[in-house]
N, C-alpha and C positions, 0 to 999 in steps of 0.2 A: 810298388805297382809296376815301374818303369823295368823291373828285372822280370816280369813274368809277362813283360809284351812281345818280344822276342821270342820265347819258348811257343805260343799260343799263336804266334801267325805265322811261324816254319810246319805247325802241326796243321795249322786250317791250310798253309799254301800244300801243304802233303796230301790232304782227303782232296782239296778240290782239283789238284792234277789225278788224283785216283779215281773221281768221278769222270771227270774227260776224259779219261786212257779209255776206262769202260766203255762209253758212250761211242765216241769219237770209233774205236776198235769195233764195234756193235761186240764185245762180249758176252756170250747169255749169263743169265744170272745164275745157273743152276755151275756155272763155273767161277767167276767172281764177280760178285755182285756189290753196286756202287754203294758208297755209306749213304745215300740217300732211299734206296732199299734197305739197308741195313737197320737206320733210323725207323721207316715205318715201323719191318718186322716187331724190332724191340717194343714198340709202342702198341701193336695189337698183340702183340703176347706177352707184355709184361706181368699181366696175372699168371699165370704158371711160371713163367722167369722167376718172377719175386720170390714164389715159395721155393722154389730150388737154391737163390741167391741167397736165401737165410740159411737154407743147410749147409751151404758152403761157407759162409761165414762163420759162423759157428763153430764149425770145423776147426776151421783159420785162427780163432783164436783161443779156441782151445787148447790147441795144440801149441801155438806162442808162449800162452799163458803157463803151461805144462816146461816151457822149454825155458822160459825167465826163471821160473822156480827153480826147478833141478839142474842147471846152467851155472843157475848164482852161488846158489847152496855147496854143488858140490865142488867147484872153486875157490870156495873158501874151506870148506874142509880141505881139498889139498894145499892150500897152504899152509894150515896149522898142523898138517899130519903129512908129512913127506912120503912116509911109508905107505900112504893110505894112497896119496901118486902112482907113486908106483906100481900100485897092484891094480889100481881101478881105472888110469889112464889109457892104457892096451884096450878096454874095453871101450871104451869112448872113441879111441880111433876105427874101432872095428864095425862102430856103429857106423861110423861119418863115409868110410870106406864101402860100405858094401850097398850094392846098387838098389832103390826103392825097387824097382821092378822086380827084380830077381828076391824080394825078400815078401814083400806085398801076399803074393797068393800064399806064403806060408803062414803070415799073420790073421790072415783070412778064412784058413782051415781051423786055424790053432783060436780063437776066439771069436765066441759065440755072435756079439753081439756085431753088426756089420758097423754100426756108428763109432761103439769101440774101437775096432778095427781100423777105420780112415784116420780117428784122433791120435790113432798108436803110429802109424805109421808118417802121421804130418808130424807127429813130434820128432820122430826118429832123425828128419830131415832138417828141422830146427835147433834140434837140442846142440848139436855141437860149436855151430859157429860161438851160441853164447858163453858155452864154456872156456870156449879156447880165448875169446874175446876178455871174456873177463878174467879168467885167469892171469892173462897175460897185464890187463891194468892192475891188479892184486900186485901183482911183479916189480910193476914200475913205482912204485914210492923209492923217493929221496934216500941214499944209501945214509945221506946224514942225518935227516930224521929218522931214521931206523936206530941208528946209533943214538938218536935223545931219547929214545923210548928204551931201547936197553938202559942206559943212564940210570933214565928214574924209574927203572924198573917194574916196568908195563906191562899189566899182563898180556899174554898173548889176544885176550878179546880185546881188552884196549886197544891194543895194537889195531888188530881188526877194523876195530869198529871209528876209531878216530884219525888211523890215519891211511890204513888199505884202502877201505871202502869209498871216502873222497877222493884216490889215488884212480881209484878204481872206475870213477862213474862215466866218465867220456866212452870208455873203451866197452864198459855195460851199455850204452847206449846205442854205439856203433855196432856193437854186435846186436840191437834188439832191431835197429835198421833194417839189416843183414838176413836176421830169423825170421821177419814178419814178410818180405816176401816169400823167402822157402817155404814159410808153413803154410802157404796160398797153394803154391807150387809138389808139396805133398799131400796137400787135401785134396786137388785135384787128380793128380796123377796116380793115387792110389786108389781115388773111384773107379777111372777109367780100366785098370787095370780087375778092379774086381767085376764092372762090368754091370755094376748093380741097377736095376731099374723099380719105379712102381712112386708112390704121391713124395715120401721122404726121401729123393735124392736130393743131390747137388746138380751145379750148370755140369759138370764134366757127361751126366746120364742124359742130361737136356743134349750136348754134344753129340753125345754116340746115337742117341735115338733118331737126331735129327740126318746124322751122315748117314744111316741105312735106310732114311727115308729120302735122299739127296734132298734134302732142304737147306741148302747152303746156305739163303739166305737168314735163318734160325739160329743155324750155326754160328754164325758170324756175329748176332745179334749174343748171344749165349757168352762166346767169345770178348764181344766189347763189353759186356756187364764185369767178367774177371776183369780185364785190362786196368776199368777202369778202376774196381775193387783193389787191386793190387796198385794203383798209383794212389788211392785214397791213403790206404795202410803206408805207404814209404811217407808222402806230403804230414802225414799224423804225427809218425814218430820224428819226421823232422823238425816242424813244429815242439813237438816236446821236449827236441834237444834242444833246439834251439831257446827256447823258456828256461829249462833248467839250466845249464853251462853257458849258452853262448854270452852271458856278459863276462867271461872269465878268459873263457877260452875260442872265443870269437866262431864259433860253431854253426 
């Protein structure tokens, strides 16, 4: 309790100097408006907020959920299959490398469906840390338990499965840390960039409808719903690591 008091009153002493800067400044609010604006907004628009907050969720973990899978998976085929590294790794970087925005409207053209479309592109954004993350704990097993499994001549899923995979799970974790804010961060960013509006969007179309209607303070509210969405998702999986490993590895 005594470690999350600290955190909780640098963030309240942070809103209530941003509420006096506002005030004290006379700032209008159609330029920054105080979290006590902000607070109302969200609270008379939280029915429309909501259902936009579930699209985006949705999204978010969809798209996580896409990126643990095919992350974990093809991690451990490359290490059972070196060659299969090799050929399919170049593609994995080229995903990590090339910029959502500049890829987004082509995903966009190229498939139909527009929900499709955001999941393809929050995945794109997620899938690599996990690969790379777990790949690299697949790596780190004991060079001399590698060597007692050759011994007793293990097969390679053994191998796998009893001594990679536990070798593996911290750095599985840290990378799921890692992906679950990006896949926030690619749900949203890929909305905005397709621009999409009408009942099934996300907060990102909540965003933009509200900026061309200078409703800042909507915006903002739109805003703090992600913020806080994206600090729920990191406190979650830290919690989870912290359940699963931290009695071992102090996590």
């Amino acid at each position: 309790m005594k470690q999350h008091l600290l955190p909780a009153l640098v963030l309240l002493g942070l809103l209530a100097g941003w509420e006096l800067l506002v005030r004290l400044a006379e700032i209008p609010a159609f330029t920054l408006p105080p979290p006590s604006l902000i607070a109302q907004t969200l609270f008379a628009n939280f029915g429309s907020l909501a259902a936009s907050w579930w699209t985006t969720v949705k999204i978010t973990f969809g798209a996580l959920a896409l990126a643990c899978a095919g992350g974990g998976l093809m991690a451990a085929v490359f290490v059972l299959s070196p060659l299969l590294e090799r050929a399919l790794l170049p593609v994995a970087v080229v995903l990590q490398v090339t910029p959502l925005v500049a890829v987004a409207p082509l995903i966009l053209i190229y498939v139909d469906s527009t929900t499709a479309a955001l999941l393809l592109c929050a995945w794109i954004v997620a899938f690599f840390p996990m690969l790379a993350n777990t790949l690299t704990g697949l790596r780190a097993a004991d060079a001399h338990l590698r060597d007692l499994f050759r011994l007793y001549r293990a097969t390679p899923l053994q191998r796998l499965r009893l001594l990679l995979l536990p070798t593996a799970l911290p750095y599985f974790l840290a990378g799921l840390r890692i992906s679950g804010g990006l896949s926030l961060i690619g749900a949203v960013t890929a909305e905005m960039v397709a621009g999409a509006a009408g009942r099934d969007t996300g907060l990102a179309s909540r965003i933009l409808e509200a900026s061309f209607r200078t409703e800042t303070p909507k915006m903002f509210a739109a805003l703090a719903l992600l913020v806080l969405t994206g600090v729920l998702i990191y406190a979650s999986l830290d919690l989870l690591t912290r359940k699963l490993i931290g009695r071992w590895h102090g996590a």
